[in-house]
SERO-4910 file (N, C-alpha, C, O; in steps of 0.05 Angstrom, whole numbers):
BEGIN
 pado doro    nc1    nc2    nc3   cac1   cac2   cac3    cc1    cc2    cc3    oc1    oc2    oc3
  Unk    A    516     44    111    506     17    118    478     19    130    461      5    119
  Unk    A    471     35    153    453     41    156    424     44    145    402     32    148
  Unk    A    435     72    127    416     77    108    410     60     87    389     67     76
  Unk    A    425     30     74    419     16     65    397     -1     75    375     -5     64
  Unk    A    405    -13     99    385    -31    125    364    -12    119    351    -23    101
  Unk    A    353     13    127    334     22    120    314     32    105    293     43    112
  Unk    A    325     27     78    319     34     45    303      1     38    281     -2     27
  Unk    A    324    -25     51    310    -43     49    295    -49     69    282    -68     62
  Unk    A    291    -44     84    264    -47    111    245    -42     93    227    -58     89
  Unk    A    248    -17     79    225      5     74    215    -14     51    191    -19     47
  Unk    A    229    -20     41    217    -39     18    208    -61     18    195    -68     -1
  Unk    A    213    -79     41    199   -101     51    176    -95     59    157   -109     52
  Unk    A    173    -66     80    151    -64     90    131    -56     73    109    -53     82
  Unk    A    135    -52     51    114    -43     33    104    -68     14     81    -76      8
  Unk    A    127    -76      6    118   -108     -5    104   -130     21     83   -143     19
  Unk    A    117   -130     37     97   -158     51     79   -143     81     71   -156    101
  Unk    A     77   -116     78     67   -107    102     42   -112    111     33   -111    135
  Unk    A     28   -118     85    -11   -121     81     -7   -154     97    -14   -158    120
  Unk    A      4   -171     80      5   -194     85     19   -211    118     14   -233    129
  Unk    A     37   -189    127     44   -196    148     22   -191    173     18   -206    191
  Unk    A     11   -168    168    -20   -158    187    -40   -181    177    -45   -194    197
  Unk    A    -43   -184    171    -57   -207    169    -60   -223    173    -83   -230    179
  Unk    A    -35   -245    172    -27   -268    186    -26   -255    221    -39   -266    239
  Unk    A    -10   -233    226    -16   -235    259    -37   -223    260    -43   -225    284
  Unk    A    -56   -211    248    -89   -209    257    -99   -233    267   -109   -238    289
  Unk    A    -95   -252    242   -112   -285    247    -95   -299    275   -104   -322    278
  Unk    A    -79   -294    290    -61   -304    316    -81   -280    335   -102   -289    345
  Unk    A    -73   -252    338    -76   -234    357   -108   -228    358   -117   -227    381
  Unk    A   -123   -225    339   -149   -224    339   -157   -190    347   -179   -183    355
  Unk    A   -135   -174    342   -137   -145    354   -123   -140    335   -106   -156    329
  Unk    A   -127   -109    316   -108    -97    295    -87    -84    310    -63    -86    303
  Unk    A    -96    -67    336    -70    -63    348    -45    -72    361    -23    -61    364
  Unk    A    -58   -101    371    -33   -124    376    -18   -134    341      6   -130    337
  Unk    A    -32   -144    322    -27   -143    298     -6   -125    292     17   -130    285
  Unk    A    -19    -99    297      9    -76    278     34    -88    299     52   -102    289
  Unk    A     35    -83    327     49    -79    337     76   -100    344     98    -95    354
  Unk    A     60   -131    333     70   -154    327     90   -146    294    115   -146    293
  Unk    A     76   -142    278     90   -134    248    112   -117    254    134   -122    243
  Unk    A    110   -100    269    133    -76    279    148    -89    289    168    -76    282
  Unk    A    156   -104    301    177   -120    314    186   -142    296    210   -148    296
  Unk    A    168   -154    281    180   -166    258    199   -152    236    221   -157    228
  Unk    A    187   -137    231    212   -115    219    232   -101    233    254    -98    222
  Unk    A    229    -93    256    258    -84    271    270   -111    272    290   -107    259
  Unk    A    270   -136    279    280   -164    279    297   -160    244    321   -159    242
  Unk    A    285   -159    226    292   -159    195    308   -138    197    331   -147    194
  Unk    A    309   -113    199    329    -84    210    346    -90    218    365    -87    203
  Unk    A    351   -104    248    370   -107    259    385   -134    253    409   -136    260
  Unk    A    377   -146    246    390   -180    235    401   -171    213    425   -174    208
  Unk    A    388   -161    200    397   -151    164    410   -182    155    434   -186    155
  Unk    A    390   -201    148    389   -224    136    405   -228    120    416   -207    118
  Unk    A    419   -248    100    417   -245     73    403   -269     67    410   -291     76
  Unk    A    375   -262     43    366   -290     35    377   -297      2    393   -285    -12
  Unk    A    361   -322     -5    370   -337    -24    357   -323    -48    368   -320    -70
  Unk    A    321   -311    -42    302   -303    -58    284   -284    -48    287   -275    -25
  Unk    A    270   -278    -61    246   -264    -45    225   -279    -28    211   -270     -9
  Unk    A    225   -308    -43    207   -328    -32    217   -339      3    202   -348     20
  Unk    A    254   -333      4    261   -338     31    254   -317     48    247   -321     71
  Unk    A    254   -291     38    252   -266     46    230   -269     56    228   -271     81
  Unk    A    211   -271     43    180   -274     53    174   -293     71    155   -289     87
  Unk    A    187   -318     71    181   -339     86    187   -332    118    172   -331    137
  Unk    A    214   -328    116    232   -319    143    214   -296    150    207   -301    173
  Unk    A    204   -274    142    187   -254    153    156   -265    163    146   -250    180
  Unk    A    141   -288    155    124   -294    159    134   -318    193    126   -319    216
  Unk    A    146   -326    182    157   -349    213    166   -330    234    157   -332    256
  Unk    A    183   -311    229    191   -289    257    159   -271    261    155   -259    281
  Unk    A    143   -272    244    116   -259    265    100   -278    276     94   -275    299
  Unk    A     88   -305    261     84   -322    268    100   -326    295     84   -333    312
  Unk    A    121   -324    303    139   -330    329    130   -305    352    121   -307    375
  Unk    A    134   -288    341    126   -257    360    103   -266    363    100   -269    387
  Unk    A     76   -275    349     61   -272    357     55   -299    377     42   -295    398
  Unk    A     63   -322    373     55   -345    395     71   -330    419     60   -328    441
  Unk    A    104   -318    416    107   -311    444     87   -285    458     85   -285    482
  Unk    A     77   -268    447     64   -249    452     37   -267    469     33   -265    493
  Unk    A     22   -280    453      0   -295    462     15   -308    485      8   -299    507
  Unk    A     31   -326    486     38   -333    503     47   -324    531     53   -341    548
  Unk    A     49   -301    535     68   -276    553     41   -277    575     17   -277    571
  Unk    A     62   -280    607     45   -270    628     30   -247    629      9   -250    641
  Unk    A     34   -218    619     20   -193    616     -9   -196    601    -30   -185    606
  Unk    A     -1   -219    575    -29   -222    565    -51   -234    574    -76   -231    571
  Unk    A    -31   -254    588    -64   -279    600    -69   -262    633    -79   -278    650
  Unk    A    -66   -244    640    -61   -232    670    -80   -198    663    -88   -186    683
  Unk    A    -84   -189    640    -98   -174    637   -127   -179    632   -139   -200    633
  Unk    A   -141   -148    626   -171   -154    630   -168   -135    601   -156   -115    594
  Unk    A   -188   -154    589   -195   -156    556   -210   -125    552   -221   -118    573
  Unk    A   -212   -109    535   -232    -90    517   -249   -118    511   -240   -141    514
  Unk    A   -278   -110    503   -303   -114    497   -302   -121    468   -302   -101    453
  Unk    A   -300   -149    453   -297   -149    430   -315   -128    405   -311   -120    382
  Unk    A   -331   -127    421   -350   -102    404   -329    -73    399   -330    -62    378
  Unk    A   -315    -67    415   -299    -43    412   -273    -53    390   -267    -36    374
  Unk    A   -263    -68    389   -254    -74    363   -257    -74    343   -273    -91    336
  Unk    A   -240    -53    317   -254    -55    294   -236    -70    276   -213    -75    284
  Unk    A   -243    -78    251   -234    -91    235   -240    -85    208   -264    -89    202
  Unk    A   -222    -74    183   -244    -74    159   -259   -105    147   -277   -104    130
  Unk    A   -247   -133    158   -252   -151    135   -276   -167    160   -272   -189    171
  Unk    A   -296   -152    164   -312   -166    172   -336   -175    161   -353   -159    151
  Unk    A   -339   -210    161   -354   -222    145   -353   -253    155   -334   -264    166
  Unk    A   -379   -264    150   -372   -297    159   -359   -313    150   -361   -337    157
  Unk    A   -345   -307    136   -317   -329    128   -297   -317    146   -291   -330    166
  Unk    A   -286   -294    143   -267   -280    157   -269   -289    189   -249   -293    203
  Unk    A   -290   -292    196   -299   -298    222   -295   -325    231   -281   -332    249
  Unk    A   -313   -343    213   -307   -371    215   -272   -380    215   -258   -393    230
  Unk    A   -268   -370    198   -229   -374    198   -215   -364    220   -193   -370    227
  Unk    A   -234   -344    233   -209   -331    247   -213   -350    281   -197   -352    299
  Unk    A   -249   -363    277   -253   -377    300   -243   -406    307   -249   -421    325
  Unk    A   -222   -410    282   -220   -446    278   -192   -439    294   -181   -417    292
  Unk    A   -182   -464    314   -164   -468    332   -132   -452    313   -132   -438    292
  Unk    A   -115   -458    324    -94   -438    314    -74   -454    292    -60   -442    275
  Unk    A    -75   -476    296    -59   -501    284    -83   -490    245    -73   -484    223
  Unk    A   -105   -491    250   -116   -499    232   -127   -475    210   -136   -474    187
  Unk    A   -118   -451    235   -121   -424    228   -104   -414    201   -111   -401    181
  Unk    A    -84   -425    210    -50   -412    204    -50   -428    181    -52   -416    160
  Unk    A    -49   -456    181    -51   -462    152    -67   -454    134    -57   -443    114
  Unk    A   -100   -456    137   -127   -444    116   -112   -418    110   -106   -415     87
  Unk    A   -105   -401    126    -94   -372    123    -70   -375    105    -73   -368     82
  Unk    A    -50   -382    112    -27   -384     92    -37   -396     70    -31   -382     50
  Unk    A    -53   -420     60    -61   -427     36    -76   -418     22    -75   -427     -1
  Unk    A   -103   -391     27   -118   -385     14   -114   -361      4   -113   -355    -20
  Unk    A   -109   -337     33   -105   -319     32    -72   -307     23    -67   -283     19
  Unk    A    -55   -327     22    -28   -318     21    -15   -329     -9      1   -319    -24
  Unk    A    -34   -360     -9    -26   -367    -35     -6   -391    -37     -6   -404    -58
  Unk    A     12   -399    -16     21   -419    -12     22   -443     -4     15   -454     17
  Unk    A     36   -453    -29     24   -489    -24     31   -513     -4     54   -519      3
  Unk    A     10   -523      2     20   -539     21     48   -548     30     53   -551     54
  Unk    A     70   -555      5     94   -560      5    113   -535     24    131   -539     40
  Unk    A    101   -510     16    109   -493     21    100   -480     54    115   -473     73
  Unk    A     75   -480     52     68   -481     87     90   -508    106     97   -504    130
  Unk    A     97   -530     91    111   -546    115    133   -533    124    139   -531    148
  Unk    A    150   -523    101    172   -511    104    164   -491    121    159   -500    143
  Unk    A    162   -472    120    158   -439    141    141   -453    165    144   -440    186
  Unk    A    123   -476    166    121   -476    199    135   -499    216    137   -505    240
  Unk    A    145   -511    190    164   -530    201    146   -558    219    145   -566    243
  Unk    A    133   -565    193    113   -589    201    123   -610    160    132   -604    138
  Unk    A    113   -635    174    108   -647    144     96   -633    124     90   -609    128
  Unk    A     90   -647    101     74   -634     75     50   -650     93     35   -632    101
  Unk    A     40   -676    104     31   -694    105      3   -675    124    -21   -670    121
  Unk    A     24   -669    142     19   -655    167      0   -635    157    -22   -632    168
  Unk    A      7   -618    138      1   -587    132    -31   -597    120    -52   -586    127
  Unk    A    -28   -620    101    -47   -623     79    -73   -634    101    -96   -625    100
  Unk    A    -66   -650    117    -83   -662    142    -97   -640    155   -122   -639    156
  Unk    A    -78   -615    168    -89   -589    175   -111   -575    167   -130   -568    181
  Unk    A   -108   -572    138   -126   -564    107   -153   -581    112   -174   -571    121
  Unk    A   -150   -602    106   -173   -616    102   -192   -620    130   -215   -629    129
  Unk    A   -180   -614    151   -195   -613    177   -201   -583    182   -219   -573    197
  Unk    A   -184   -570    168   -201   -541    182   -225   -532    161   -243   -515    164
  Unk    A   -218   -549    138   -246   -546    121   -266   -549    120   -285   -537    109
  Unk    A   -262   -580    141   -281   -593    147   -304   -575    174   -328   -571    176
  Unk    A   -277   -567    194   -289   -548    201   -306   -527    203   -325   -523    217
  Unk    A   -294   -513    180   -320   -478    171   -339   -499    155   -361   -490    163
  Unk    A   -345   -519    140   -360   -529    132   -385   -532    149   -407   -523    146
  Unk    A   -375   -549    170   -391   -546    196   -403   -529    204   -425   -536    213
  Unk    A   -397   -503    207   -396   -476    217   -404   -467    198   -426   -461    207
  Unk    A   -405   -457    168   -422   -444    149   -444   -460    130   -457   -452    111
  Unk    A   -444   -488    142   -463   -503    123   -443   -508     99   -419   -505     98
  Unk    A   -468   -520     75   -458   -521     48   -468   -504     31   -473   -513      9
  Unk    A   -474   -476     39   -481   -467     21   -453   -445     19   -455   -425      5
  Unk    A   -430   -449     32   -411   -433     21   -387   -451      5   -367   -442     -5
  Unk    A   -392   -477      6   -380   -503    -16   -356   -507      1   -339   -524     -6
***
């Protein structure tokens, strides 16, 4: 039983592992809070040993339990009570002014642009996993667009 739980970890983690660092990069703003957020989303998936409907639940439920680790992480007395590293000492490979602009838009507006561009899912589908309207999600979209628009001009459309 065991070794099953861990044959399928191993296989989740390889299918949604890029994509889960990512979404908690755009929350944590540090790759090493990121990994360390994803690592707990998978022991959570390990030890729950789920059963879903699809891969599309699979993925969803893995994206909302880091999304969750990561607001409580952000949220945690240790974090707001410490003293920051120098954003300069942080590295990142996807650095660029879109990457930047997205990652600087409030968190509400973050999480959606991120789940819709970079992840691929549609608005219908972002309401579900954050557990907001379609109405809500699509409102999100068009204000955080409006946003980097602001922030990169029009010469990035």
């Amino acid at each position: 039983m065991l070794s099953a739980n861990i044959n399928k970890t191993e296989a989740a983690v390889r299918k949604y592992g890029d994509s889960l660092m990512r979404i908690a990069y755009t929350y944590t703003r540090n790759m090493e809070d990121a990994q360390d957020m994803v690592q707990d989303a998978f022991v959570k998936y390990m030890t729950k040993a789920p059963e879903f409907l699809s891969t599309e639940h699979e993925k969803a439920w893995l994206i909302r339990i880091t999304i969750n680790i990561c607001k409580n992480h952000l949220a945690s007395y240790y974090r707001k009570n410490r003293d920051e590293l120098d954003e300069n000492l942080s590295v990142c490979d996807e650095h660029s002014t879109l990457v930047d602009a997205v990652n600087s838009l409030p968190e509400k507006y973050r999480t959606a642009i991120h789940l819709y561009y970079y992840e691929g899912y549609s608005a219908k589908e972002i309401a579900r996993i954050i557990g907001l309207t379609e109405s809500a999600v699509t409102s999100r979209l068009q204000r955080g667009r409006g946003l980097l628009k602001k922030m990169l001009g029009d010469d990035f459309g």
